[in-house]
N, C-alpha and C positions, 0 to 999 in steps of 0.2 A: 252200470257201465264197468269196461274192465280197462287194465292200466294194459300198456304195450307190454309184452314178454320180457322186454329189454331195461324198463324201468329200471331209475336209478335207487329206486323203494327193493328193489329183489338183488341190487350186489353182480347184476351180468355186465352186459357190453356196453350197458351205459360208465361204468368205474376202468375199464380198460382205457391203454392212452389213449391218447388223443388221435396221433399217427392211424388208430384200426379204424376210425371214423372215415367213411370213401367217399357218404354222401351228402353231398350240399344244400341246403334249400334255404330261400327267401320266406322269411316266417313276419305275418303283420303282429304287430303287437299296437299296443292302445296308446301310443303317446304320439306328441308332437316334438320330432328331432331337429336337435337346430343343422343338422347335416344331409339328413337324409326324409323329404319334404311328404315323400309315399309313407311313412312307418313302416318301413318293410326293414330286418334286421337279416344278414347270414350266422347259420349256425347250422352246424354237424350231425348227421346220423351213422349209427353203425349198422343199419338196413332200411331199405327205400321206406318212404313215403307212400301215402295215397295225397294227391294236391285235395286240400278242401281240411284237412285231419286238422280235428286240435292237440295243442300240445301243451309242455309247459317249459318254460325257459328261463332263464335268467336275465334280467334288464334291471344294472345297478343295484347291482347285487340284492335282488328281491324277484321272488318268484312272482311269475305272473302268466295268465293264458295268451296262448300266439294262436294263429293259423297258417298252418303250411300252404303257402299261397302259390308260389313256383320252383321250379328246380333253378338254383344259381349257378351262375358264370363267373364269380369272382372269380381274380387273381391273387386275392387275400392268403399267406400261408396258413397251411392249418393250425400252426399253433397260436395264431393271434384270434382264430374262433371258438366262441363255448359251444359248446353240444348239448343238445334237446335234452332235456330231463326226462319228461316223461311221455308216452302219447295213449290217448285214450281213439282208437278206431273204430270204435261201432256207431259213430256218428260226424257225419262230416259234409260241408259245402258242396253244393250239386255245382257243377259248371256255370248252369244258370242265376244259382243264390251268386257265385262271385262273381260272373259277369254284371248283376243288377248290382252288387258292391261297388264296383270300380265304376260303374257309369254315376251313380248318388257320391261317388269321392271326387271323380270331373264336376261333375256342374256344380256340386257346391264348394268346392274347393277345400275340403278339408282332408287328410292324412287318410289315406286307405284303412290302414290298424284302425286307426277309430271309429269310422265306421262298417269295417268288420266286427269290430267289437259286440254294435251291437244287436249283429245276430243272435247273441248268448244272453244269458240271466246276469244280474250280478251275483257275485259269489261261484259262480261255475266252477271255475277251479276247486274250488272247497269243495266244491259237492261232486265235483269228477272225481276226486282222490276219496271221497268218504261220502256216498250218495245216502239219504236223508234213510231212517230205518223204517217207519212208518209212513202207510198210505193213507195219510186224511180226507175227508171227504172237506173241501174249503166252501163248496158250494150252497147255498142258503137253502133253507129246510124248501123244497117245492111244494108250491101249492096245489090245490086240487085242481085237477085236469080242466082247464077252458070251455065250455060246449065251444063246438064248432063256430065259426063265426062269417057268415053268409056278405059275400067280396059283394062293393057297389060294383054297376058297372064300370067306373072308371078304373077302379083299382084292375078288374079284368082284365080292362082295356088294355093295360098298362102293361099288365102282367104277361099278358099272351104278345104282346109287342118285342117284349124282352125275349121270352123263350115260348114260341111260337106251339100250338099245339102239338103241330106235327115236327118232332124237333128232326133238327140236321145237324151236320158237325158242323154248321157255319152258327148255332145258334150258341153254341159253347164259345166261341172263338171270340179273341176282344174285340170289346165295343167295350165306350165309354155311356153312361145314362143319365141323365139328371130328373131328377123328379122334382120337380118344384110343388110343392102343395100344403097346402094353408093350412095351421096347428087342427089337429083334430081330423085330418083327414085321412089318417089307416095307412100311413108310412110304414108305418112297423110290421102292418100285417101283409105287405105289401112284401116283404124284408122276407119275413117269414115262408112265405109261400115260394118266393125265387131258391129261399137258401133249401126248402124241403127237393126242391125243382134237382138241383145239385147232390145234393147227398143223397139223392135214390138213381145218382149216376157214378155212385161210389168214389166221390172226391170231396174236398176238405173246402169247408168255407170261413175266408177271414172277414169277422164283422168288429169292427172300431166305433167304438162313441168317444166326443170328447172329453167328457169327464168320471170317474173312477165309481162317483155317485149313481149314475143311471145306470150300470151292471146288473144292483139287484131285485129291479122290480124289471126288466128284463132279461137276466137269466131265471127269475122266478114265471116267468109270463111262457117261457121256451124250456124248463127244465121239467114240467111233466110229459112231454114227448121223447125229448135229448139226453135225459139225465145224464146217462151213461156216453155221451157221446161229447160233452160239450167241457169245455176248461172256459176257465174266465184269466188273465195273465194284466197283473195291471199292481202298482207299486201298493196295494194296501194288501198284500199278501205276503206272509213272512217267508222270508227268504228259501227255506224247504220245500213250501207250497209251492210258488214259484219256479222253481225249479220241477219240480213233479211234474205241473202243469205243461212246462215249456218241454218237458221232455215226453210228455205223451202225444204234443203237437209235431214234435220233430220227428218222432215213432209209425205218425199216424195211425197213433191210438186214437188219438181225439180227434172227429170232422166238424167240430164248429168252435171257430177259436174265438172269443168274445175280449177286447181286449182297447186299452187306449192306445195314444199314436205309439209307443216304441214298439207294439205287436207286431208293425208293420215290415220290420225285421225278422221276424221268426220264420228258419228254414221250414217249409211244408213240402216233403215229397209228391202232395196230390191236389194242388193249391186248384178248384176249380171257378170261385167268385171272390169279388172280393165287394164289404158296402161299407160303405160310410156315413154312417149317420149325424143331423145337421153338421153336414160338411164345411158350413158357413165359420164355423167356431174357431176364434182363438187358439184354442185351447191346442187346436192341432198342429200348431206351429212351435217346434221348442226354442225357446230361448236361452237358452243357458248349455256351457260347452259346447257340443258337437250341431248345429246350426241346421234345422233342416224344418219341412212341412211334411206331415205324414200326407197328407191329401193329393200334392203331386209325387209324391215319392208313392202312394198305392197308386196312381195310373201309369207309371211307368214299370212296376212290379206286374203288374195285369195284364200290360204289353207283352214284354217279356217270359211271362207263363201262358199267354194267348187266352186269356178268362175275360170273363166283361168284369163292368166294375159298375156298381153302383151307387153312385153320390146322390141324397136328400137332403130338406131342408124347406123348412119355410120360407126362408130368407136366405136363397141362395149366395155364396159371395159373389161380386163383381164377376172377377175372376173368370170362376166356374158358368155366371148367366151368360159373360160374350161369347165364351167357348162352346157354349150351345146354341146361342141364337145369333149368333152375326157368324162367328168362325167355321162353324160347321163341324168343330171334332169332336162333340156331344151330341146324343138325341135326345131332344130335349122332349119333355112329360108332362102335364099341367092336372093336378089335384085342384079345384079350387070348392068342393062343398065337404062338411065335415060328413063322418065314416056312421055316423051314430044316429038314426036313422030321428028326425025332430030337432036335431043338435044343430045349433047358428053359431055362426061367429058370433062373439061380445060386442056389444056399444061402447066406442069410445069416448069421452068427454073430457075437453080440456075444465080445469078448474084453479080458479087463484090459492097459493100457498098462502096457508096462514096470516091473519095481521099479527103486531107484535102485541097490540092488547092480547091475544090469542091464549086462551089457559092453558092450550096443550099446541104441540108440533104440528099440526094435521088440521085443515079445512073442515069449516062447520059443513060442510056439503059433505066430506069423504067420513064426518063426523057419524050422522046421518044413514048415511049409506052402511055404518057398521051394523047399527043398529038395527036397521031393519035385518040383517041378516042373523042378527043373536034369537032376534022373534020368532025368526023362520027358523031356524034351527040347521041354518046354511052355514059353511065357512066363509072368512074373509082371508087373504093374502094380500099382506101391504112388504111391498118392495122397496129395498131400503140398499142401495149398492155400496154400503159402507160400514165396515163393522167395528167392533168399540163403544165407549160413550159419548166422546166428543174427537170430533179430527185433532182438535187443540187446546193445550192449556195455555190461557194468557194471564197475564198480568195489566189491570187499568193502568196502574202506577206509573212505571217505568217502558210498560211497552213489552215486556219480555216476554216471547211465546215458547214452546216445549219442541224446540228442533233438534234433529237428530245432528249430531256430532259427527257422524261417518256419510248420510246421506244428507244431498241438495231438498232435503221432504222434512216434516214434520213431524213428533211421535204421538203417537192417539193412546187417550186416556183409554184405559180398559178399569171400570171404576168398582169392578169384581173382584180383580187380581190386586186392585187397590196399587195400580204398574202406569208407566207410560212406553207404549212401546212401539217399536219402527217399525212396519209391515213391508219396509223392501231391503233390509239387512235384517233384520230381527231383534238387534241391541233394545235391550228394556232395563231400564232401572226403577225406584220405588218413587211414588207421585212425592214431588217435594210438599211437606208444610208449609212451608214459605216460600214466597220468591225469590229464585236464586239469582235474578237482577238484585234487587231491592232490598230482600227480607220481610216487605210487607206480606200480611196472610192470608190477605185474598186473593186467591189467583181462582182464575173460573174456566170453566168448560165453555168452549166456543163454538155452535157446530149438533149435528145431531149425530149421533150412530144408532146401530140398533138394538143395543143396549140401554140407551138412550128413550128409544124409542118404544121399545118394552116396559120400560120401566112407569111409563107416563100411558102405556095404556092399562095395565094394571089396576092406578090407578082410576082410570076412569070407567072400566067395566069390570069391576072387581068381579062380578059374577061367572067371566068368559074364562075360556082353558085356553092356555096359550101358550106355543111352539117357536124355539125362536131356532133358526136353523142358519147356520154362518159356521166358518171356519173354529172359532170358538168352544162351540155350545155342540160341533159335531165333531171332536177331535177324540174320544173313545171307539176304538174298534167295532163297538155295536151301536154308536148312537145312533147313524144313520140306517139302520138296518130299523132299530125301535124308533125312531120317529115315524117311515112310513107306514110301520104298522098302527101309528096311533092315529095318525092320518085315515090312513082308510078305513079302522076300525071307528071312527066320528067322535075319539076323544077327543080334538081337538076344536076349538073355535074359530081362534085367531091365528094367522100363522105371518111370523115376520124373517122376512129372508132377504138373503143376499142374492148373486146370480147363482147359487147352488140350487134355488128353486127355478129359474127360468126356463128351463127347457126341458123337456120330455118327459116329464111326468105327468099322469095321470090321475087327478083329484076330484071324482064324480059330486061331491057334494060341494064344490069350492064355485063359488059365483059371484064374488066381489073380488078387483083386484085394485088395490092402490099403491100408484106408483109417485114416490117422494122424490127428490133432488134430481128431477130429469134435468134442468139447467146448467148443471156443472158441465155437462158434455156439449151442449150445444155449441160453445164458443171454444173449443179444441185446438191448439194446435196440429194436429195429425190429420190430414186430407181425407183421413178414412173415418175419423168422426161420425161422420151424419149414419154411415151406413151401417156403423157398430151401433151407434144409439137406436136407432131405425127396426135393426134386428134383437135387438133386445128389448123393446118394448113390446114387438110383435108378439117375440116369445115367452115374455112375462104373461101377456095379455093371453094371449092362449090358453093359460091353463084355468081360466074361467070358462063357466058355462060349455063343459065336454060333452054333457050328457041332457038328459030331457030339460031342465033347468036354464033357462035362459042367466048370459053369464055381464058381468058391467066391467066395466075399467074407467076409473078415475086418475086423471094425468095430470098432478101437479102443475102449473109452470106461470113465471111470469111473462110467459114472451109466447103467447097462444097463436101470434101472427106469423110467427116464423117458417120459413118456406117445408118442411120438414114434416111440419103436423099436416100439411094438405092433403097430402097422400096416406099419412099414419093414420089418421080420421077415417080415412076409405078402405083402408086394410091393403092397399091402391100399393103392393110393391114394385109392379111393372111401373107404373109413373115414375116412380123414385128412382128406378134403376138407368132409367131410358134419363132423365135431370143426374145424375153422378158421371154417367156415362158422357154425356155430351160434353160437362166441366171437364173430366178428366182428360178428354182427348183434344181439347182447346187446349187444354196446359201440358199435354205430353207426359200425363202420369201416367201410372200402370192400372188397370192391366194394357195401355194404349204404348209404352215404352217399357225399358226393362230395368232394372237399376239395382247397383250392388254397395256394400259399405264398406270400405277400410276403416276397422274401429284401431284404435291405438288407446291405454290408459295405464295408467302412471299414479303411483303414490305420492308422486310428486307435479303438482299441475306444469311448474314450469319446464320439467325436461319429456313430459307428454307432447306441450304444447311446440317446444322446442324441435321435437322427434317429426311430429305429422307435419311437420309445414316443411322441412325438408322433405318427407317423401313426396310432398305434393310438387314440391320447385322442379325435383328432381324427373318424378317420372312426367310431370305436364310438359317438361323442356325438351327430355329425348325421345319421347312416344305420342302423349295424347297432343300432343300440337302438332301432330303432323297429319292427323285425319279427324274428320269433319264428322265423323261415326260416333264416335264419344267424345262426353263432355264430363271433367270433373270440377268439383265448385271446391272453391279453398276449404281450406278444414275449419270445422264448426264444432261446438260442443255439444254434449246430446243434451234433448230435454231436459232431463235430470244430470247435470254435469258432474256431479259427484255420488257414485253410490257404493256403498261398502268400505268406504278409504280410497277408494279409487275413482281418479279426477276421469273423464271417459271424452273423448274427441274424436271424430268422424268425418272422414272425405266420401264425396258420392257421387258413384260413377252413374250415367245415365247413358241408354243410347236406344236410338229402334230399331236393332239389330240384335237379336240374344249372339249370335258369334261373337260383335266386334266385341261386345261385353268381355265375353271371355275373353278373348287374343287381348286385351287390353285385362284384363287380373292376374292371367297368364304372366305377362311381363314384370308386373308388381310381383307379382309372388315372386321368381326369379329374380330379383333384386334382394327383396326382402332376406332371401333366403343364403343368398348372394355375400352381402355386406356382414358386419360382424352388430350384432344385435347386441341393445342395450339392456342388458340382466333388467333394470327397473321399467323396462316397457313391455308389457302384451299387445300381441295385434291379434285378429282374426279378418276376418273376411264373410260378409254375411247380403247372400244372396236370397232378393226377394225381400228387402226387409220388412217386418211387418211393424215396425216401432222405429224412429230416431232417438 
């Protein structure tokens, strides 16, 4: 890229006064102003604009990237505005990228700047002023070309549904999809054949998975066709790649963007599909700063580019199932035999956890079941949603457990790093000797993890190779890359994982799965509970028995009668959904009503506490008591009422209207923004929430 003529780098019109500057424009920049609620800033050029152009500006006194969003109207003198630094114009927001900005800054209600932001890379600036020297190849060695792979009928079915043999220009145009279909049933190749469908019509397709991990045994599965065509864009690529990447996507250089939810931002001149694969995930939802779901944020991108869009999933969310079979603004798909021609679903079987006579963690049944598979020369996968050695260190003595200082949680022995540490601030310090109640020297580990759990199968199958895959153990740049190769290479025996294993991967020799600590979830506070454990067990279970190999799943639990397992036993997700769905719309949850949070949180509980209970007097007095459309409940603390140092409280707005919602946050915000705000208080506003 090249700097504007004018640049303040070359000494022209950008250093002349200020008075030669004629032209105005509204530039967003990335912050939250306590004056000005859109992030839009004025500031000066000495020649026009294109709207869409990035730039670079000044904001307290620190350079940062803007986007020239409109021409302004101020009545502001010129010499109380700074002028653009610099502008880079060979790339810049189509009408359509800002028009889908500004509708993602309405509904969610956050600052335009910010989520213009993040159309770009981080680092942009830096690499707009001094773009990277070297073109590295980021993408993982491809493997040998696939033979062909011969579609069931349903996949056909599916496929010719979507884009009909004989296409038309209505078969390009949007429409929403849902594929619902059971692990093992050729979603991907399903993926595949839509996205080929697209790029031999000369347009670009955005494909999203939820986690960073399943990139590359699917760019490796699509890179000896696409090599040359495909970029991967996702936070474990250093800051130069990433940029490469995002700039041969904005170029359209590259037609297949592969990528987690902040992809879903990136300008594409030739945007022709857009998929989402298990769209059910967490993972797609951000929680931190700028508040958003990629999953509705790509159907409303795909509106607005007029492209279909296709959501998958074994385990579709709520959400997404009503929207295809009750609402109608999905067509809805049904996958339900696997792709692999002899391949079944797994047996599931509940089994009692351990007694405490028990030598080791794990069930003389799942004991058992190892075994037979070390004979066969089959893999196991024992699921373990916890990682560390122990959640807790206690003390008998005194009673004293190892809690975090900054958060409402507790800090987990990691008994490698010889550490105890937070997993929702990150604070660690060194495992005490003694008890720091007491001083006595016994303090013990409470609890299993899966270090834990590793550690204690070692022992008892000294003979097995064993892979332990968690946040931990894959925190090297290539561990995850060499783990699946050791995987599918059959170095491995045992393999003990977190939810990094749970979904979408493909493990032909893997045929025993055991799942430890399903109980912690069942008695949840969070109403979405059943349907997050539900789908994750589905999709642990899954990666058993893929292939000619019949595959088992062992389910921990003390509580086998619980309404949950009826359906999870039968593979039964329609039962499950049709029993969630009826609770939820007797209670007026979502997706049956709509609901938003006013968060507030304070290093100080009592002027947090202080702060939300007046906005609540305040706006339930002169607005929400005057219509019967919404309701907000007095302010409450969130689950975890303390995280990072900061005390966290929450008002919550409901209503079964998405307008009055808004016209009612609307007015909150115009207060908020309104009144002079307390320096020691944060608020945000978080629509859809997916957590309290």
């Amino acid at each position: 890229m090249r700097c504007h003529p004018f640049s303040k780098a070359k000494k022209c019109c950008y250093t002349t006064p200020r008075r030669a500057a004629i032209y105005r424009y509204r530039v967003a920049v990335p912050l939250r102003l306590p004056t000005e609620p859109d992030g839009l800033l004025d500031y000066l050029s000495p020649t026009p604009l294109e709207i869409g152009t990035p730039v670079s500006v000044s904001v307290r006194h620190h350079q940062t990237l803007g986007i020239v969003w409109s021409e302004s109207s101020t009545s502001l003198p010129i010499e109380s505005l700074k002028t653009i630094t610099s502008v880079w114009p060979d790339i810049k927001l189509s009408d359509i990228e800002r028009h889908f900005i500004e509708q993602i800054s309405r509904y969610y209600h956050q600052p335009l700047g910010r989520i213009a932001h993040l159309a770009f890379p981080p680092d942009a600036l830096r690499y707009f002023e001094k773009p990277p020297r070297a073109r590295r190849n980021h993408l993982p060695t491809p493997m040998p070309t696939p033979p062909d792979i011969t579609l069931t009928a349903d996949q056909q079915r599916i496929i010719d549904c979507i884009f009909p043999k004989q296409h038309t220009t209505e078969s390009f145009s949007f429409k929403a999809h849902l594929i619902h279909g059971i692990t093992g049933s050729g979603k991907t190749e399903i993926y595949r054949h839509l996205a080929h469908h697209i790029l031999e019509q000369g347009k670009q397709v955005l494909w999203l998975v939820p986690e960073i991990k399943l990139t590359p045994q699917l760019i490796q599965h699509l890179a000896p066709a696409w090599a040359d065509r495909l970029v991967a864009l996702h936070s474990h690529l250093t800051p130069a790649q990433r940029f490469k990447a995002w700039q041969q996507a904005v170029r359209g250089e590259a037609d297949l963007i592969i990528g987690t939810r902040l992809a879903i931002f990136t300008p594409l001149p030739r945007l022709g599909l857009i998929i989402i694969d298990e769209e059910h995930d967490a993972s797609f939802s951000q929680q931190d700063n700028v508040r958003y779901h990629a999953r509705d944020v790509a159907v409303w991108r795909a509106k607005l580019h007029n492209c279909p869009i296709v959501l998958g999933s074994a385990t579709p969310s709520l959400e997404s199932y009503v929207n295809a079979t009750q609402r109608g603004l999905y067509t809805y798909h049904s996958l339900q035999q696997r792709a692999i021609a002899g391949a079944t679903l797994p047996t599931l079987q509940l089994i009692p956890p351990p007694s405490k006579e028990s030598a080791y963690p794990w069930s003389d049944i799942l004991d058992q079941a190892i075994q037979k598979r070390l004979d066969r020369n089959e893999q196991t996968l024992l699921f373990l949603n916890r990682r560390g050695y122990a959640p807790v260190l206690h003390c008998v003595t005194c009673g004293w457990s190892s809690e975090c200082r900054q958060c409402s949680a507790r800090m987990v022995w990691h008994k490698e790093d010889r550490r105890i540490r937070c997993h929702h601030c990150g604070i660690q310090q060194q495992t005490p000797k003694t008890c720091p109640g007491c001083g006595h020297p016994d303090i013990f580990p409470m609890g299993l993890g899966t270090q834990r759990l590793e550690e204690a199968l070692k022992l008892r199958f000294p003979e097995a190779r064993f892979l332990r895959v968690d946040q931990d153990s894959m925190s090297k740049k290539k561990s995850w890359e060499e783990a699946l190769e050791a995987i599918s290479t059959g170095n491995v025996d045992i393999l003990i994982g977190t939810q990094m294993l749970a979904k979408g991967h493909h493990f032909p020799r893997l045929t025993l799965v055991g799942i430890l600590g399903t109980d912690d979830a069942l008695y949840s506070a969070d109403y979405r509970a059943p349907e997050h454990l539900f789908a994750q067990i589905i999709q642990v279970a899954g990666r058993a028995g893929r292939a000619k190999d019949a595959g088992e799943v062992l389910i921990e639990t003390d509580y086998p009668e619980h309404p949950l397992f009826r359906s999870l036993l039968q593979h039964d997700y329609t039962s499950a959904a049709q029993e969630w769905m009826t609770e939820r719309q007797n209670a007026k949850l979502p997706p049956f009503s709509f609901w938003a949070l006013v968060w507030a949180e304070s290093r100080r509980p009592e002027v947090v506490r202080e702060w939300i209970h007046h906005l609540y007097k305040n706006t339930h007095a002169i607005f929400l008591d005057t219509t019967q459309e919404v309701t907000i409940t007095p302010p409450m603390p969130a689950l975890m009422e303390k995280r990072a140092g900061w005390h966290r409280y929450y008002c919550l707005l409901q209503s079964e209207h998405r307008s009055s919602l808004h016209a009612a946050l609307r007015h909150i915000e115009h207060h908020l923004y309104a009144k002079k705000n307390d320096r020691a208080v944060r608020w945000r506003i978080d629509i859809d929430p997916q957590s309290l």
